[in-house]
N, C-alpha and C positions, 0 to 999 in steps of 0.2 A: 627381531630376535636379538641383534646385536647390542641395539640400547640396553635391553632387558639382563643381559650376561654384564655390562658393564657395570650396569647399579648393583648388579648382586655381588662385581666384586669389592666395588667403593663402599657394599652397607657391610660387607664382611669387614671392609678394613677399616668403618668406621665404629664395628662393635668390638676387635680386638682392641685399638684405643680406648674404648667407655670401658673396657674390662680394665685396662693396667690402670686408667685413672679413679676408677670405682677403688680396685685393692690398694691405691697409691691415698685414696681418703680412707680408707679403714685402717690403714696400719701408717700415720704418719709419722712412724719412727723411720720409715723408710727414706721420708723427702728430706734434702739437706738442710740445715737451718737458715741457712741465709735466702731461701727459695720464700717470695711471700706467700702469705698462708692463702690468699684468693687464686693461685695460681691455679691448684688443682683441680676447686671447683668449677672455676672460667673454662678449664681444657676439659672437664667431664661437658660443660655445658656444647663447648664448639662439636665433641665426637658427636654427640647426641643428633644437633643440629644435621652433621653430616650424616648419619643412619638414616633420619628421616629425609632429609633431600634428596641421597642416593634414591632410598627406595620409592619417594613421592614420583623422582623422573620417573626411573621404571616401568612404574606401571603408566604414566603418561602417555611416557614414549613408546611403549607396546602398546595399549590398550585404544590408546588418541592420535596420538603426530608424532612420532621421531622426534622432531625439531623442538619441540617443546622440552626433551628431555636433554637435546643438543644442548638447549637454552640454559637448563638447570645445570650440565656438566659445565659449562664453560663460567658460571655464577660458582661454583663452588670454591673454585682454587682461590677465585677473585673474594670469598668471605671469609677464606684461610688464612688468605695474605694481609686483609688487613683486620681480623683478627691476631694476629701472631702476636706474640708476647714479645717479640724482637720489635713487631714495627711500632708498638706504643710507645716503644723507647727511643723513636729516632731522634738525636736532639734537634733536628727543624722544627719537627711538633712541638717539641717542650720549648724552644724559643718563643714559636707564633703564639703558644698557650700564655706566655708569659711578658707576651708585649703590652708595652702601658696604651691606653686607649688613644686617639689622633687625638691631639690640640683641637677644642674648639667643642666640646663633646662636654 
């Protein structure tokens, strides 16, 4: 039952996200100009993601094994994190992205 209370509060907080990102793509006088314009749809795409993995656990974890929905909570922060619009930017990545191939290639 525990499982089950938890998805229902991570799908509630992943649908008041898809609601400010939904009204934040309909009115983008809203978002500031220097915000790239895929931003918003990427962060409606991630709420989304999380509404249905919250509630997929859910019902896993009530219905099936606990553990199985254990398995989905402990995946989700891990597909936040490196979804985040902060970690794209770390400049390690844009180093590694940007290294010339070995010698010999």
């Amino acid at each position: 039952m525990v499982v089950a209370f938890y998805a229902l509060i991570g799908a509630l907080l992943g649908v008041s996200w898809l609601t400010f990102f939904h009204y934040l793509a309909r009115h983008p006088d809203l978002v500031a100009h220097e915000v790239d314009d895929r931003i918003v749809p990427a962060e409606r795409f991630r709420a989304l993601i999380g509404v249905i993995l919250y509630t997929t656990a859910g019902f896993l974890g009530y219905l099936v094994a606990p553990l199985i929905g254990l398995v989905i909570f402990i995946v989700l922060p891990v597909f936040y994190g490196i979804t985040s619009a902060r970690l794209r930017q770390v400049p390690l990545r844009r180093r590694i992205a940007r290294r010339p191939p070995p010698p010999g290639t």
